[in-house]
N, C-alpha and C positions, 0 to 999 in steps of 0.2 A: 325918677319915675319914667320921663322919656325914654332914657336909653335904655330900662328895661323893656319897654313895649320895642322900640328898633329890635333888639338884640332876640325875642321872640319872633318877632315880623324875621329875621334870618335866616333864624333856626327851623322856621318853619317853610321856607322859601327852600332853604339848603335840602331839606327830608325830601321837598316836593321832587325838586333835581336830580337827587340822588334816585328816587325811586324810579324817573323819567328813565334815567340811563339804566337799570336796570332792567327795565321792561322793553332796552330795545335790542334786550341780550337773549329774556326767556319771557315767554307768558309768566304773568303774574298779577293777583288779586289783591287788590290792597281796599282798608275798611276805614273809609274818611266820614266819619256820623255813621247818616243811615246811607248812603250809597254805595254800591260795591262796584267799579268800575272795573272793566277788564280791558287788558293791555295783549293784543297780540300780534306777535311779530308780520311783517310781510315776509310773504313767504312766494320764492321763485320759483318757475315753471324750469321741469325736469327739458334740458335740450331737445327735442326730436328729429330721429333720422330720416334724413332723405330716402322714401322707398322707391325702393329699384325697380325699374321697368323690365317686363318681361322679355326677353329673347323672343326674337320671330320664332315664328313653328318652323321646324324644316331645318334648324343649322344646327351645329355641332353642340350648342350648349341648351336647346329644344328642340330633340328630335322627333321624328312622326315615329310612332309606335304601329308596325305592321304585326296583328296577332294573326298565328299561322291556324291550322285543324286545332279544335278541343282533344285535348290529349292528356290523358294524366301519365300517362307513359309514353312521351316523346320518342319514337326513333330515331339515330343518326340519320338516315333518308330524309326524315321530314325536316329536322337542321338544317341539312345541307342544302337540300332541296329551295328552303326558305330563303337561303342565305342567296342563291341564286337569282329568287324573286325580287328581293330589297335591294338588292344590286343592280342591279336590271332598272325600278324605279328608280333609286338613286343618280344611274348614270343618264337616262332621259330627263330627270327633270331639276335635277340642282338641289332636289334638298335630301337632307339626313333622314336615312332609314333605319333604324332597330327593331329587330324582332321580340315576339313576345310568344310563350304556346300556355294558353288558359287551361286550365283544368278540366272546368265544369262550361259548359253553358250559360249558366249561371253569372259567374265567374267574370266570361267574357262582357257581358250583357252592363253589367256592373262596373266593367273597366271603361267600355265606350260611355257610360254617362257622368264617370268621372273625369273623362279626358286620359286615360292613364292605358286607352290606347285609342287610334285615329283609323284606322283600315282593318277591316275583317271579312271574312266570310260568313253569313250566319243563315242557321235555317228559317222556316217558315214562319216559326214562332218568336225564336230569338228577334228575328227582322222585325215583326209587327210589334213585338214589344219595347224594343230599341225605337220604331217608330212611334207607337205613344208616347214614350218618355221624351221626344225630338230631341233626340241622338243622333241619329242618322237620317243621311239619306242613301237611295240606291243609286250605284254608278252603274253596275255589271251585273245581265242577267244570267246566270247558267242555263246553258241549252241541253236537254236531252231530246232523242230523235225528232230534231228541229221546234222542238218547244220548249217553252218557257215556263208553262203552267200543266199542270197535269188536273183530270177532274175525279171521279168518283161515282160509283151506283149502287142502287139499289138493288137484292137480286133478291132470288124465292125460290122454292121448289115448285117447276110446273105443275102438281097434284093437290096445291093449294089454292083455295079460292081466291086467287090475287089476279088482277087486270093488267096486261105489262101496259105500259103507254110508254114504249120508243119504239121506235121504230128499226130496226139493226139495218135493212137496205137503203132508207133515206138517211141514215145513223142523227136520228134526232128524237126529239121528245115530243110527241100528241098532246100532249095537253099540261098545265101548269103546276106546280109542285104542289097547290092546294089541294088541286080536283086529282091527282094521281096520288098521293102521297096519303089521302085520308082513312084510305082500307087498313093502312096500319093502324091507327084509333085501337089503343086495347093490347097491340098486339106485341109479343117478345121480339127484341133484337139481336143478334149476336153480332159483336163489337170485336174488329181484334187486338186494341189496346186503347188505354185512359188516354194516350199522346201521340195517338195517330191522326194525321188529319182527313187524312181518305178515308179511315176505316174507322171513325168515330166523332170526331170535334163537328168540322166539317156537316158530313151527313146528319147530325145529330143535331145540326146550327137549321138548318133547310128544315130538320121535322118541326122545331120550334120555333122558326118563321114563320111555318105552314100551320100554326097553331091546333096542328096533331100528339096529341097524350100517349106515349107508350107508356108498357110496364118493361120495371128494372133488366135491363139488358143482361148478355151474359159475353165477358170479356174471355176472348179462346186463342190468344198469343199471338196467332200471327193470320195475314189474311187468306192463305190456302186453307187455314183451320177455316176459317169461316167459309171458305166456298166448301168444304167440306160438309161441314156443319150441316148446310143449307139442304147440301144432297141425301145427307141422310134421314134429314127430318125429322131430328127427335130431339132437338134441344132448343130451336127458335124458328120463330116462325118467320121473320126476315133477317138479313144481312148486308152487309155495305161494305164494299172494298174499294180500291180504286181501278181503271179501267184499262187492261180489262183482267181481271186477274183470273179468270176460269180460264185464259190460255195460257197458264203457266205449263209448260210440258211438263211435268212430274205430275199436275192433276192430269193432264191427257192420258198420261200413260197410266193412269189408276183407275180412271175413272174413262173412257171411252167416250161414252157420250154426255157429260159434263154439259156442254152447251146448249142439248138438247133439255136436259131436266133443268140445270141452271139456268132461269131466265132471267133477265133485266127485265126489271120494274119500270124504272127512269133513274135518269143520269143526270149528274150534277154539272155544270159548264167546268168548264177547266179554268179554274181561278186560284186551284193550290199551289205558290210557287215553287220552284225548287231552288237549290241555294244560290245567295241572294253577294253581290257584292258591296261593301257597303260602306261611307266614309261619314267621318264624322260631323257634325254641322258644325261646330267649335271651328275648322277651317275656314279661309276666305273664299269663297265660290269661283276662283280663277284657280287655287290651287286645286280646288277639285275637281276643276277640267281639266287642269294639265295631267293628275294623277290617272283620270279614268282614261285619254291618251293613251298613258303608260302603258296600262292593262289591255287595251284595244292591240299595241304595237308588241307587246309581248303575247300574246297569242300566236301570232304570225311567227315566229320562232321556236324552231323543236326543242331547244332548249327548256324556253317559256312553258310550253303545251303540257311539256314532261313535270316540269317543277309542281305546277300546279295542280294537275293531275297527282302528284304524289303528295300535296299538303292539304290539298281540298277538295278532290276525288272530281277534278271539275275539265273535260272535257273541251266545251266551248264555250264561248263568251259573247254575250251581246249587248248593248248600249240598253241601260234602263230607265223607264219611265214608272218614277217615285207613283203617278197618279193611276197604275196599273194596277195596283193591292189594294186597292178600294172594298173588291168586292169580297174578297179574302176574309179583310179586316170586318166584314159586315155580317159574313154569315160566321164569324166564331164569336162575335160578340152577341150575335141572336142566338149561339148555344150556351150562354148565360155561364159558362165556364169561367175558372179565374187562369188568367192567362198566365200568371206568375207561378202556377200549378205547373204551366203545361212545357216551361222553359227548365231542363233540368242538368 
């Protein structure tokens, strides 16, 4: 009788072992009474790879991405022309340049907030919307006949009951955009495009600063349409272009006395920029001194002057101050417009 109970006490010990070693092969469920124990293996962590640190910006295996004009049909000129620019930066300042030529606007706008390009030239809109997203900042201001910003005004047919408040000999404004700008209350405008800044955003930012209500504008293509418009007097009763576009010689020579029937209302300050140089904030703030250098010492060279002139229609070049688009960025956000509209 002992050594059947041993010989149980075994068999039952042997079951218990055997299942142990089993369970250190697979999960498995085994039914002892009422409890149902589970057995599951330990189980190891998958190796993980050492990740790779990024290449500096600037060398051969991360280079700076220079995007040339918005082009959807690139010219060899502007290639070549490009390739003379990045060269030129590359040989001033030590790092790797590649070009890029964007499409759309769009396009670009989109490349600078992904990093996937570092230098650009962008317009008015491009810039301020590259600057909300803080993408960029401005290195380089383009100059036209010594300016930086360009403004915009208000204009009328003299035979209309409208008050001018500038002044064309002191060339300034009498009185403030509230008290000038009110007699429009009510009144038509003609616009000469959805993505002008002079000749629509812009002025259009100032009436609804000025908390003045027109009725639905009328868009006429371009802004001699509208100085036209104004002279003939049959389709709105003001207009806005930039300044000063009644001396366009082809209205002179159509119109004679233009200046005399076309008046200024008032004028907007000159806060529209023009295009804009501009580098990415993803850089270290030393590389984008040395780069804006770059641009500064290529200018000074016919080479340089010619290149960029034929990638970005850009003339001259001046050192820019990011905190100068203030006022820019205040009167098209008071035209309630969506900026994402106006970048195309």
């Amino acid at each position: 009788m002992i050594m059947r109970v041993q010989f149980c006490k075994m068999k039952k010990l042997l079951l218990t072992l055997t299942l142990a070693i089993l369970g250190c092969v697979s999960p498995i469920n085994v039914t002892l009474g009422n409890a149902t124990p589970t057995m599951t293996p330990t189980q190891e962590s998958a190796p993980t790879a050492t990740p790779q640190a990024t290449p500096e910006p600037g060398t051969d295996k991360n280079p700076l991405i220079l995007a040339l004009g918005v082009s959807a049909h690139p010219t060899t000129q502007m290639v070549d022309a490009g390739t003379v620019i990045a060269a030129y930066i590359e040989a001033r300042t030590g790092y790797r340049i590649v070009t890029v030529i964007p499409p759309t606007e769009n396009a670009l706008v989109e490349s600078l907030a992904k990093g996937n390009a570092h230098i650009a030239s962008l317009s008015a809109f491009s810039y301020l919307l590259s600057r909300e997203n803080d993408s960029v900042t401005a290195i380089m201001s383009s100059v036209h006949s010594g300016e930086i910003f360009y403004g915009a005004q208000f204009i009328a047919n003299r035979e209309k009951d409208f008050t001018s408040y500038y002044d064309m000999d002191r060339k300034e404004n009498t009185a403030e955009a509230a008290t000038a700008l009110k007699q429009f209350e009510g009144k038509k405008a003609c616009w000469s495009g959805t993505v002008s800044p002079s000749g629509y955003v812009v002025p259009f930012g100032v009436l609804k600063q000025a908390q003045v209500q027109i009725r639905d504008g009328a868009f006429i293509e371009s802004q001699p349409s509208v100085v036209r418009a104004v002279y003939a007097d049959d389709i709105c009763d003001f207009g806005a272009t930039y300044i000063d576009a009644r001396e366009l010689p082809a209205l002179e020579y159509d119109y004679a006395d233009v200046l005399d029937r076309v008046v200024v209302i008032w004028r907007v300050p000159n806060v529209i920029p023009y295009e804009v140089i501009s580098i990415s904030n993803s850089l270290p703030l030393e590389m984008r001194r040395v780069i804006q250098r770059a641009f500064v010492d290529l200018m000074l060279t016919p080479e340089g002057k010619s290149a960029m002139q034929t990638v970005y229609g850009i003339d001259e070049l001046q050192i820019a101050e990011d905190a100068l688009y203030t006022d820019f960025a205040l009167y098209v956000k008071a035209s309630g417009l969506d900026l994402t509209e106006l970048v195309k």
